[in-house]
Phi, psi and omega in degrees: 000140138299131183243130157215150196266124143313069204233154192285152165346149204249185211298143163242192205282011167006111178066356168290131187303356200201075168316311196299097194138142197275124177279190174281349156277345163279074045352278214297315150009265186297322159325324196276296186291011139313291203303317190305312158309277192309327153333314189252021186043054188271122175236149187241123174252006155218168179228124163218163193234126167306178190273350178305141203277301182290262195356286189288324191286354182265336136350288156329288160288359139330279191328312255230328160281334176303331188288309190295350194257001189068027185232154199277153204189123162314114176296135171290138176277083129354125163219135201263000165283006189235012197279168191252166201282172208253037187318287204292004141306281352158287202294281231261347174265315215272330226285293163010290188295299140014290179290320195298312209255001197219097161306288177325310174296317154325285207302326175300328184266007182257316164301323169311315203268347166274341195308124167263017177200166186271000162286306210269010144295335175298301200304331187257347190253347163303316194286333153310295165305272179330285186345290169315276186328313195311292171281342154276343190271326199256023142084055164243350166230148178228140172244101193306157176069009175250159192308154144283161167296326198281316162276002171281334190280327168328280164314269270272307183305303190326289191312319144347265226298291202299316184267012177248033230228299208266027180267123183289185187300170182024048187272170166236114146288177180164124190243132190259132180209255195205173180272356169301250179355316171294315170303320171303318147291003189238022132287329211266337188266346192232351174084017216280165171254166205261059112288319168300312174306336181276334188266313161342294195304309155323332211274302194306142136299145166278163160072349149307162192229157164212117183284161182197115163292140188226163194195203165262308181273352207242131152187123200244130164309113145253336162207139209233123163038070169272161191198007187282003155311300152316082159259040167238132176297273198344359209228342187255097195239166178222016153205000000 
């Protein structure tokens, strides 16, 4: 069997002009689950990354403790099949109409905006987000130009196929990407409908991991968002 670790981004930049970036705790996020792998002589014999900027760069910083520890490590692949599904798209078209027509959603976008610290905007502007993403996946909202949930689970399992397709035998991989794509993997192992995958998606901590056993007929969960790499509560954060 073949082993690959899923694992999500470590913190990008949350509510910040240039989401797409790693804040300084996802730096630290990712230095740590280097070090914590090469501590434990996690060898990789391939690597690949969603096209996200917080993807490669959490990648990055992997690499770069492997280095420091002397131990070889695989240049990482960019596969554009690991890109994350278009929620904050999703979000940034409908909320306007939304807001007109939908008390709840009124009242949810209000709360963001009353929020008196950046945890609890965070926390309100999650509840916000899940709602919306919610009511588009179970096809009560429709947002013209955008990926459906159905072709994102769709790409995300193809790249699964392409890149475990050229995997040798007992290899160890890792693909670093966003928590859609980690829920689309523990759908393809668990069978999930793909309304349970959208709650899946939710879950990953950054900078977390989830192993999956593999085989040519097989790919089995063995571990899911995982994170004890990260023992500083300050550290365990999820936007």
């Amino acid at each position: 069997m073949g082993r690959v670790f899923l694992v999500r981004h470590a913190q990008a930049s949350f509510l910040e002009s240039n989401y797409d970036k790693l804040s300084v705790t996802g730096e630290t996020q990712a230095r740590i689950l280097g070090e914590y792998w090469a501590r434990h002589k996690v060898i990789f014999d391939r690597v690949c990354t969603g096209p996200r900027l917080r993807h490669r760069d959490t990648e990055k910083a992997v690499s770069e403790a492997y280095g420091k520890h002397g131990l070889a490590y695989p240049e990482a692949v960019v596969l554009d099949e690991f890109d994350e599904f278009q929620g904050d798209v999703v979000l940034e078209k409908s909320l306007a109409r939304l807001s007109e027509t939908n008390s709840q959603i009124r009242d949810l976008e209000a709360a963001v905006k009353a929020a008196n610290s950046p945890p609890q905007r965070r926390r309100n502007f999650q509840k916000l987000f899940d709602t919306v993403v919610t009511m588009w996946v179970k096809g009560q909202l429709a947002v013209d130009g955008v990926e459906s949930w159905e072709a994102f689970l769709a790409r995300v399992h193809r790249g699964l196929s392409k890149f475990l397709s050229t995997a040798g035998k007992s290899e160890t991989c890792a693909i670093f990407t966003s928590g859609g794509p980690v829920a689309v993997s523990v759908q393809r192992a668990l069978r999930l409908s793909p309304q349970d995958t959208l709650q899946v998606a939710w879950m990953p901590r950054n900078c977390s991991y989830s192993e999956f056993l593999f085989s040519a007929d097989r790919f089995t969960l063995s571990t899911f968002n995982s994170f004890q790499h990260l023992d500083d509560p300050t550290l365990l954060t999820y936007r």
